[in-house]
N, C-alpha and C positions, 0 to 999 in steps of 0.2 A: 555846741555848734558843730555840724557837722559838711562839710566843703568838699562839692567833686570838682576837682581842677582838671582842666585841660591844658596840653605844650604841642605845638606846633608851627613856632616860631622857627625852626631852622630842619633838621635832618630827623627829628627825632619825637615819635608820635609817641604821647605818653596822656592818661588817663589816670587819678589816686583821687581816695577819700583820705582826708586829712578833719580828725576830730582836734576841738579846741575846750579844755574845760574851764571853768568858772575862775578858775586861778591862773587862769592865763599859761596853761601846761597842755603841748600840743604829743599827738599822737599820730601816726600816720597806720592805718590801717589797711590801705592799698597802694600799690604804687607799680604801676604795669610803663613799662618803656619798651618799644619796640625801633631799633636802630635801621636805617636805611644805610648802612656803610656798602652791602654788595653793590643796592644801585648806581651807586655813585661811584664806586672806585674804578671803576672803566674810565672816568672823565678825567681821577686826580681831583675831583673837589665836590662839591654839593651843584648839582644842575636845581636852578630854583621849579623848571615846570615840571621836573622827573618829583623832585620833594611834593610840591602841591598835590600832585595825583595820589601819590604813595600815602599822603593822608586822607584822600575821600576814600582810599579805597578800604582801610584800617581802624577810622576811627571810631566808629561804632560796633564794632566788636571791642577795643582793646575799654570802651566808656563801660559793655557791658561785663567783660572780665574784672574792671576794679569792682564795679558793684558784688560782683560775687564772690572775689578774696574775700572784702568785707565784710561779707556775711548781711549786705544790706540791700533794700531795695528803694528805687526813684521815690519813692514815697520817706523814707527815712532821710533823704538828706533834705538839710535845711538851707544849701545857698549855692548857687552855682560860679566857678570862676575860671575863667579863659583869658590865656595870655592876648592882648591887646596890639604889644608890638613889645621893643624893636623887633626887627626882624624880615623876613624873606616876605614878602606882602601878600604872594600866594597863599603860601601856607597858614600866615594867622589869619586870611580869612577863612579860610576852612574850619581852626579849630573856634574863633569866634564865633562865625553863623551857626555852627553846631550849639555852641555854648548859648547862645540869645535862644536857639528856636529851645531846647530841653526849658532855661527858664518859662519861656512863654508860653509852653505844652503843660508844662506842673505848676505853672504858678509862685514861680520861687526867685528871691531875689538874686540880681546877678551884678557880676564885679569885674570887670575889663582892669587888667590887671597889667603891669608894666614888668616884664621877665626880668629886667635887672634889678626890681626891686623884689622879686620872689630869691634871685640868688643875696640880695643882701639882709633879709629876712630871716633865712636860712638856720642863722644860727640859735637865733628864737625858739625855733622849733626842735632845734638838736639836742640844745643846750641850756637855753631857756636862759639866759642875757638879759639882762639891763640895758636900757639907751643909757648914753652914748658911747660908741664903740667907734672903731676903725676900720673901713673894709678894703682890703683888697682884690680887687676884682679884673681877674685873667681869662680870658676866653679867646674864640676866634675873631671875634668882631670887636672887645673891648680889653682895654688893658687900662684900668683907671684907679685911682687912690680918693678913698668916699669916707667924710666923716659922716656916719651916720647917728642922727644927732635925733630922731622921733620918727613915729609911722609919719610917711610924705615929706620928714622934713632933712634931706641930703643937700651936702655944700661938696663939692668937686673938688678936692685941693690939687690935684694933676692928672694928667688922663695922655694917652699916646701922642706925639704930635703927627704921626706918620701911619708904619702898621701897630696893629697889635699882637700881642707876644704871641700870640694863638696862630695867628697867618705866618708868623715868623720863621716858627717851630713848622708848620706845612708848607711852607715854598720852599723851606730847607730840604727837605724832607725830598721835597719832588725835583730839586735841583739833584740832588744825588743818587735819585733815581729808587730812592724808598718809597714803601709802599703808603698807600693811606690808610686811614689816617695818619698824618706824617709826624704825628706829638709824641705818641708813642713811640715809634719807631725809631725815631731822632735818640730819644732815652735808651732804647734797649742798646744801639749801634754804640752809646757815650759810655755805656759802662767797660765796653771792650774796647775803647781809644785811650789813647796816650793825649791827656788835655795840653802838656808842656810842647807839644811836637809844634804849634803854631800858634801864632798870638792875632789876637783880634779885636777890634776897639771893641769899650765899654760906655758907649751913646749918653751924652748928658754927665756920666758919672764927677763929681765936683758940682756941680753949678747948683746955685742955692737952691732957682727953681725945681717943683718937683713933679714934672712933665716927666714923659719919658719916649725915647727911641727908637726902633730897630730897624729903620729901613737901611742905615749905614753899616747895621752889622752882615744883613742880608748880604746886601752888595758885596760886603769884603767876600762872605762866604760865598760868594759866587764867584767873584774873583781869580779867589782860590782855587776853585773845582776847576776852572777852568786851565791852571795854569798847571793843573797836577794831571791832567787827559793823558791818556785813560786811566782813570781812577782804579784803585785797587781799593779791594775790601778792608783794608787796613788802613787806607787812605779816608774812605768814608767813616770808619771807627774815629779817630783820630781829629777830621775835621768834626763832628758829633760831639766829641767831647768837649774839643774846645768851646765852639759855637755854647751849649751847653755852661760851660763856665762861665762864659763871657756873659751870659745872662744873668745867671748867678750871681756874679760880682756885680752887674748893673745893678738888681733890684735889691740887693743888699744898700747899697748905695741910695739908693731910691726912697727905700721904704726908711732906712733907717732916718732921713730927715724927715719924714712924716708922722713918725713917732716921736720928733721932738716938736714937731707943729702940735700934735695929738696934746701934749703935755702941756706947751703953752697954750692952747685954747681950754682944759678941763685939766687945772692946775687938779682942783678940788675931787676927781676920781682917782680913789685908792687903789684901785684894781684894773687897770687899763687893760684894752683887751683888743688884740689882731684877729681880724677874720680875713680868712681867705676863700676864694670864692670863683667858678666857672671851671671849666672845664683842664687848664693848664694848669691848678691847684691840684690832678693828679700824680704832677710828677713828684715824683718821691726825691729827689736831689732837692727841689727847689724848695719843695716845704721844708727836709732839712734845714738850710738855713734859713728861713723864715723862723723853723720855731728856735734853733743858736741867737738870731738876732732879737728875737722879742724875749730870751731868756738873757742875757746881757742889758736890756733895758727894762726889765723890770714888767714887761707884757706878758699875758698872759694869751696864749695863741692857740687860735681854734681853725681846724679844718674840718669842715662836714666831712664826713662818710664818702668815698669815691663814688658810689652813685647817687647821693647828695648833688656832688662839684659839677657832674657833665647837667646835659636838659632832662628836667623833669617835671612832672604834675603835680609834685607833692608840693613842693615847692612856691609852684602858682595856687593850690587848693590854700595851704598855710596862710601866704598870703591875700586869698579871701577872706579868710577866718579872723586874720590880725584886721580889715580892714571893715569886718562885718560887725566887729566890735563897738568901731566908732567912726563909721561914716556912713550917710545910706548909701542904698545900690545905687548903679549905676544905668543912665538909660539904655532901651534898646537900641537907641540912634546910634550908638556911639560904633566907628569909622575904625578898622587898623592903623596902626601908625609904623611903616618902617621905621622910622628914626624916632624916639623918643628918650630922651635920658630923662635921669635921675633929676641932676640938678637943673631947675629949666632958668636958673639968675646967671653961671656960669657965661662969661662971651665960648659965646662956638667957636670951636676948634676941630679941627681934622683927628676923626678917632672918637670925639665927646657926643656923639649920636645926635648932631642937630646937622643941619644944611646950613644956615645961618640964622640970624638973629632973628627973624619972624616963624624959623620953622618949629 
């Protein structure tokens, strides 16, 4: 089975063939991503109609570059699949209608596909996993704890109540006058700070529930900036690190109760297993302690590949492929959806990708 995926859900126009063999052992054979960061970082963030354009104007060269990594042509692949939603609504129509017309021009079945379930799939395709697994999932728009328990079948055990750690890390970023993307940038400034020099809450940390936080940290960090005018470059080091830890220690905290939820719902897996997952999964500090804390609990902890963790096609093609297995396609009627999670039983919450309970 062979899957050309399309991603055009947020900043990042990407096209991959992604093969799936008979044993359920995936292959990715192209994988084209082309980043919109110049356009945007005049603004400090993603403009949704500056994104939308930036993918009519892109995406069918970068469809016909994965074909030709691959070494294959429209005729060789067997299934087509486009992220569906969540997302900027501009853009996943773009990369959808492209995705519906290619099916309907070749004749081939197509799969409207849910992006957070392409990054929670992810590890399938890396790694080649077993259900049920643990995902955590960091990005700009989500920050959620997902037991993944079957293809389609996800239960939410916590999810942000406010921002997510991805906005967290970029308003930070833009309060201190860092450049964008501000994820990075926050990390390069924390390795040359002093973490001790300021203390800063740790949002939720204790409380049974395993929600999570950071609009309290934001604020303090702004707080801060504020009362330290005019910042000095040591001073931005400094609040970086901290801010930085302060995260650290939360999701330590965080995660490690959801590792013993993991344990009490799937007494009977001997090999428990953390996935981390979006684009905040790059930072090298945080996965540090992510894999410290799943090595202390007996988890076995998996991060895709860095261009795995940000947006990609491989990722939505994989998950045509997992889905082309045992579901049929999908019609061509079928609508974007900015909001769509995972788990759709979940009550809506702020952060959990729904409006509320009918949406």
């Amino acid at each position: 089975m062979r899957v050309l995926g399309i991603e055009t859900s947020c900043d990042e126009t990407a096209a991959a063939i992604v093969e799936r063999d008979e044993l359920g052992y995936g292959t990715i054979l192209s994988n084209v991503v082309l980043s919109q960061i110049e356009e945007h970082a005049p603004y400090g963030g993603v403009v949704p109609e500056i994104a939308a354009r930036a993918h009519v104007e892109v995406l069918d060269r970068l469809i016909g570059q994965a074909l030709h990594e691959a070494h294959l042509t429209l005729n060789d692949v067997d299934a087509i699949a486009a992220t569906a939603g969540p997302g900027l609504v501009g853009g996943l129509i773009v990369g959808l209608m492209t995705g519906k017309a290619i099916a309907l021009a070749s004749q081939k079945p197509f799969y409207a596909i849910n992006h957070l379930e392409g990054h929670a799939l992810t590890p399938r395709l890396t790694d080649n996993i077993e259900f049920p697994y643990l995902l955590l999932l960091v990005s700009g728009g989500h920050t959620q704890m997902v037991l993944v328990k079957g293809l389609g079948d996800y239960e939410r055990l916590g999810t942000t109540i406010d921002d997510a750690l991805g906005e967290a890390f970029d308003k930070t970023a833009k309060m201190l006058g860092l450049a964008y993307p501000g994820g990075p940038e926050v990390e390069k400034a924390a390795m040359l700070g002093d973490s001790t020099r300021f203390s800063l809450p740790r949002p939720l940390k204790g409380e049974e529930r395993l929600d999570f936080s950071f609009s309290g940290l934001k604020t303090a960090v702004r707080q801060l900036a504020t009362s330290l005018e005019p910042l000095s470059q040591t001073d931005v080091n400094d609040i970086c690190a901290a801010f930085q830890t302060a995260v650290a220690d939360t999701l330590d905290d965080r995660v490690a109760r959801s590792l013993m939820r993991f344990r009490e719902t799937f007494p009977v897996v001997d090999h428990p297993v953390l996935v981390v997952a979006g684009g905040v999964a790059a930072n090298k500090v945080l996965r540090s302690v992510l894999q410290q804390l799943c090595d202390k609990n007996g988890f076995r902890f998996i991060a895709p590949p860095m261009a795995l963790c940000t947006d990609n096609a491989a990722m939505i093609a994989w998950a045509g492929a997992e889905r082309a297995n045992q579901t049929p396609p999908d019609s061509l009627n079928i609508a974007p959806r900015s909001r769509w999670p995972l788990d759709m039983y979940s009550a809506p919450l702020i952060g959990a990708g729904r409006r509320g309970a009918k949406a």
